[in-house]
C-alpha positions in Angstrom: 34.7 -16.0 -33.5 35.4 -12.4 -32.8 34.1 -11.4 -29.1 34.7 -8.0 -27.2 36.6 -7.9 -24.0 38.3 -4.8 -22.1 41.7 -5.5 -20.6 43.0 -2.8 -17.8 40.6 -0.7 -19.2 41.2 -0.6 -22.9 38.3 -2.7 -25.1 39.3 -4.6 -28.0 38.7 -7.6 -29.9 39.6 -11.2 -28.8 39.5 -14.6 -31.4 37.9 -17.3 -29.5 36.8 -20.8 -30.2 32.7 -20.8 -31.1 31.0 -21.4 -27.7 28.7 -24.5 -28.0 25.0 -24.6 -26.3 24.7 -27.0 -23.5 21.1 -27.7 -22.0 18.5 -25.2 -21.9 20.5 -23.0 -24.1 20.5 -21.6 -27.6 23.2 -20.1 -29.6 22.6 -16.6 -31.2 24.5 -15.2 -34.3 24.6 -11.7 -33.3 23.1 -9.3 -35.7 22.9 -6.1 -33.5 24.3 -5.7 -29.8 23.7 -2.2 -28.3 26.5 -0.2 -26.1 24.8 0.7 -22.2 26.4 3.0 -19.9 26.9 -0.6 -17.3 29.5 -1.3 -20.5 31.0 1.2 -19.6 31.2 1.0 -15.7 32.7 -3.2 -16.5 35.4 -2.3 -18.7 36.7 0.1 -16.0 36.5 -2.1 -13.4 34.0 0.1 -11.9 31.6 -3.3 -11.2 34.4 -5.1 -9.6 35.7 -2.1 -7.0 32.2 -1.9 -6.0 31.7 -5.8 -5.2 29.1 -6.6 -8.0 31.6 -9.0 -9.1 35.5 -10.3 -9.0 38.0 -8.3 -10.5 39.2 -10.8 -13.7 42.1 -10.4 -16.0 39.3 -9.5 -18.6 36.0 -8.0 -18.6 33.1 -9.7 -21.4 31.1 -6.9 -22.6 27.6 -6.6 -23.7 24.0 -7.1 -22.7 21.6 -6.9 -25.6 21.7 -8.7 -28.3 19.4 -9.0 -31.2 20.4 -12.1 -33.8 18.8 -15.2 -35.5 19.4 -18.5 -33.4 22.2 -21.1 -35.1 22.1 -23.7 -32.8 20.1 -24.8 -29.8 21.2 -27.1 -27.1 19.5 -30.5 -25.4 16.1 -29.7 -23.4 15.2 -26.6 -25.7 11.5 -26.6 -26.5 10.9 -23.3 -27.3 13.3 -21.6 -29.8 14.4 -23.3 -33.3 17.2 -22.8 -35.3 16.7 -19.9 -37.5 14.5 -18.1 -35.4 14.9 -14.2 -35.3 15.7 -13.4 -31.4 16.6 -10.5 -28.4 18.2 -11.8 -25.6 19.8 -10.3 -22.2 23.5 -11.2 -21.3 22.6 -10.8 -16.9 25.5 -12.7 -15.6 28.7 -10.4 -15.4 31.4 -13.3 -15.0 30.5 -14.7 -18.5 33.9 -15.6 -20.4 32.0 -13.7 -23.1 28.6 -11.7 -23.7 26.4 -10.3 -26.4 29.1 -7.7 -28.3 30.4 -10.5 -30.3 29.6 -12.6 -33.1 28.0 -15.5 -31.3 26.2 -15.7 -27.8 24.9 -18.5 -26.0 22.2 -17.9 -23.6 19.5 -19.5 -21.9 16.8 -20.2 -23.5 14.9 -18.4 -20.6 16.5 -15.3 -21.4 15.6 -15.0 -25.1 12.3 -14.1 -26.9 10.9 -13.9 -30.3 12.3 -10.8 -31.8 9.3 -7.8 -32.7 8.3 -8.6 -36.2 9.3 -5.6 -38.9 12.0 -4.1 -36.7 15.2 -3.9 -37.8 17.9 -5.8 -35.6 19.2 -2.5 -34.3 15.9 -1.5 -32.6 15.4 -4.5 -31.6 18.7 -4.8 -29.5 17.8 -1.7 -27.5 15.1 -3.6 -25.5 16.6 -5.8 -23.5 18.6 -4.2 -21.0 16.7 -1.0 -20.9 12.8 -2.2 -21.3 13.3 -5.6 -18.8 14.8 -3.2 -16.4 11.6 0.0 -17.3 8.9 -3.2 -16.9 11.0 -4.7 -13.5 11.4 -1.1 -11.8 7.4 -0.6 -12.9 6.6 -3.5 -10.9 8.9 -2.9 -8.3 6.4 0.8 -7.3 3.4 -1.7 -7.3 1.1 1.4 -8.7 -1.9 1.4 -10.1 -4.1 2.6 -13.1 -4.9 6.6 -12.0 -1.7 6.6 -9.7 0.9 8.7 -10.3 4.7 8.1 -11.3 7.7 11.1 -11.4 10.6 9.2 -13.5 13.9 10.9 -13.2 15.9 10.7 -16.2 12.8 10.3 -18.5 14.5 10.9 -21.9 17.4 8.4 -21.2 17.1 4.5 -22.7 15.3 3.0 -19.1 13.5 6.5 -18.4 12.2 6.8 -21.9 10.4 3.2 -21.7 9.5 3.7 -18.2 7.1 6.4 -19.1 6.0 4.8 -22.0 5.5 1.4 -20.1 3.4 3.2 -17.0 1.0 5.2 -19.7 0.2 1.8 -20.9 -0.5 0.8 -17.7 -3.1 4.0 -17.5 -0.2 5.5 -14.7 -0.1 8.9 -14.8 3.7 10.3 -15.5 5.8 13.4 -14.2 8.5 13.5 -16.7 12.6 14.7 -15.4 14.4 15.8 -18.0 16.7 18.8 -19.3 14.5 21.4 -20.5 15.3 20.6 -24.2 14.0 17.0 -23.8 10.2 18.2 -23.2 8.6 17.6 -26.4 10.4 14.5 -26.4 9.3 13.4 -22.9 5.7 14.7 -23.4 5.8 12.3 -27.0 6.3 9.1 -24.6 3.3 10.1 -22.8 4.6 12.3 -19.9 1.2 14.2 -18.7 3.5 16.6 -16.6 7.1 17.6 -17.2 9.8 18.6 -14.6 13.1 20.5 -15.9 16.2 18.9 -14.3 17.8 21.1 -12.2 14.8 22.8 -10.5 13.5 22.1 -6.9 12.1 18.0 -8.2 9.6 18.0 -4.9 8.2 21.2 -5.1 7.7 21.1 -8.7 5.8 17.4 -8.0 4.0 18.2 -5.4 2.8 21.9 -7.6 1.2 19.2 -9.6 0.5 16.3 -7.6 -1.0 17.6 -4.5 0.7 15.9 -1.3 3.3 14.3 -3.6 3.3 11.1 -6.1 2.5 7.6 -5.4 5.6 6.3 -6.6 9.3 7.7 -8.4 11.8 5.5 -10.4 15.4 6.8 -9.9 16.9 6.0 -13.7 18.6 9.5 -13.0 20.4 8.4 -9.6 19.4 12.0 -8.0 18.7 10.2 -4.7 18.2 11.7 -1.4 16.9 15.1 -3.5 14.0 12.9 -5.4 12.8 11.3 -2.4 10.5 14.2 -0.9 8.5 14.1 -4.1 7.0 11.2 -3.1 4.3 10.8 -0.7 4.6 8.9 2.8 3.5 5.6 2.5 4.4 5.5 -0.9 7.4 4.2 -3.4 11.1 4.9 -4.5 12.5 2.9 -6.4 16.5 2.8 -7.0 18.0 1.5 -10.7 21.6 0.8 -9.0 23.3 -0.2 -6.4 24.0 1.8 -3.6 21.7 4.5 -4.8 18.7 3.9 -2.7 18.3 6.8 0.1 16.8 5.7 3.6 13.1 4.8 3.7 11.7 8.2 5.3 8.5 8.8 5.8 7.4 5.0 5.5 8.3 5.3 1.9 9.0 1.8 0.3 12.3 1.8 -1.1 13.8 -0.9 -3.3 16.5 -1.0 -6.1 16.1 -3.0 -9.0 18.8 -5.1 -10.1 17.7 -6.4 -13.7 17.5 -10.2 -14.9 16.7 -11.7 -17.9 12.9 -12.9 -17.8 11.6 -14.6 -21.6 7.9 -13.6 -20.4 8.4 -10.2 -19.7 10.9 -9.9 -22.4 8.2 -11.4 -25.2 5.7 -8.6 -23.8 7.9 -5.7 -24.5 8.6 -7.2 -28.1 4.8 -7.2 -28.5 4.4 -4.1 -27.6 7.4 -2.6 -29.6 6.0 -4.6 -32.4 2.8 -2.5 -32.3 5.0 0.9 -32.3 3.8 1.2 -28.2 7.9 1.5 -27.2 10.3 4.0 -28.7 13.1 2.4 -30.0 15.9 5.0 -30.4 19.2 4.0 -32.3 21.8 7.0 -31.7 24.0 5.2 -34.3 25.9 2.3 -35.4 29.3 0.8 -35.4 31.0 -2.2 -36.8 32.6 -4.4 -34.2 35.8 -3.5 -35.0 35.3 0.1 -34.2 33.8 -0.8 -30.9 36.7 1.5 -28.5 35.2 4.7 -30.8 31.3 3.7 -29.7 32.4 3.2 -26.1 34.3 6.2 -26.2 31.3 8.3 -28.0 28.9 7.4 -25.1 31.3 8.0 -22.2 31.2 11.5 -24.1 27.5 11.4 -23.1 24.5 13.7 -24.5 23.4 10.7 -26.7 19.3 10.3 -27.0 18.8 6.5 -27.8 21.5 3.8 -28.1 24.9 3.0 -29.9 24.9 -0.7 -31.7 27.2 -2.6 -32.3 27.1 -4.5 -35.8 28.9 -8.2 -36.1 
């Protein structure tokens, strides 16, 4: 098989033997596997200088995938062959990961894939929406309280507003002033341009300040005062988190694949309650000119990769 690996910083395409599925896991044929900005950050390195994981000789790429399972391995109850699938790719020292032509995965990180969406789509939940529902969580608000979400018209921001409406939250959008309309269409009741004073602009809204903020922006220290003592930050990121003033519960999500929580954001994509945004797609083969098109930045919605 054909797998995706970056080598001293340069991504290209390795020939592998097919990986088999040993207990508890399932093998995907990869039909879709969307390009994230943590692709990125791996094939520079970036993870390993940082100590998220050893520097290797060669970095696997890929976390989403979206495919139709070939094979399944002993122990597997849940997922037959020929079942359509999305899966998350959470462990960074894999030999190889979801931007390839096979994947083998748990069988706890996969879920039915939303019925009538294309595999595309589909391969923009994973990563994004796991992380949007695990962040969510992480704030521990409830229906009536209030949520600012920095990058709101980015892949994680754009399902975390979405996710809290559903949940009856009420959202404060961040967002370059040209993303308005598009934040206010995921459900935003309020909308903050980047760039101005976030805490004032909160708290001209949401008297005394919000009940909780998820960081998918990493502003940090800045976004923290828009938040009310006593109530929630949350961090997508390591090392972003700022210090817990004001007896403001701070955490930082670090995202893992979950089949529950992955099967509920299929549902709800399946019943058009997620936006899934593709910015565009590539073959595998042209998968240096995607990476390099998204470190260019200014995309709204994901890159996929096509096997």
């Amino acid at each position: 098989m054909r797998a995706l690996v970056a080598r001293d910083g340069a991504v290209g395409i390795v020939d592998a033997a097919e990986p088999e599925p040993g207990p508890g896991q399932v093998r995907i044929r990869v039909e879709a596997a969307a390009v994230n900005p943590v692709d990125l950050l791996t094939a520079a390195g970036t993870l390993a200088d940082n100590g998220l994981m050893p520097h290797l000789e060669t970095y696997a790429l890929g976390w989403d995938v979206a495919g139709v399972v070939d094979r399944v391995g002993p122990e597997v109850t849940g997922v037959q062959p020929g079942e359509r699938v999305i899966g998350l790719s959470d462990r960074l020292t894999d030999r190889f990961k979801a931007q390839a032509d096979l994947v083998v995965l748990d069988e706890t990180a996969v879920a039915p894939a939303p019925a009538g969406v294309a595999a595309p789509e589909a391969s923009t939940l994973p990563l994004n929406a796991l992380t949007a529902v695990q962040a969510l969580d992480a704030t521990g608000l409830a229906p009536g309280e209030t949520l600012v979400v920095t990058g709101a018209a980015g892949g994680v921001g754009g399902y975390l507003v979405e996710l809290a409406v559903a949940r009856g939250i009420r959202v404060a959008g961040v967002a370059a002033p040209g993303d308005e309309a598009l934040v206010r269409d995921f459900g935003a009741e309020w909308f903050v341009p980047r760039g101005t004073d976030l805490a004032a602009a909160v708290r001209g809204v949401v008297p005394g300040g919000a009940h909780g903020l998820v960081d998918a922006a990493v502003v940090g220290l800045p976004a923290l005062d828009a938040v009310r003592n006593g109530g929630a930050f949350v961090a997508v990121g390591a090392g972003l988190a700022p210090i817990p003033l004001r007896g403001i519960r701070v955490s930082t999500v670090f995202v893992r694949a979950d089949a529950a929580q992955l099967g509920h954001v299929a549902k709800l994509a399946e019943a058009g309650r997620l936006s899934m945004r593709v910015a565009g797609t590539y073959p595998l083969e042209q998968a240096a000119e995607a990476h390099e098109r998204l470190r260019k930045g200014g995309l709204r919605g994901r890159l996929v990769l096509l096997p």
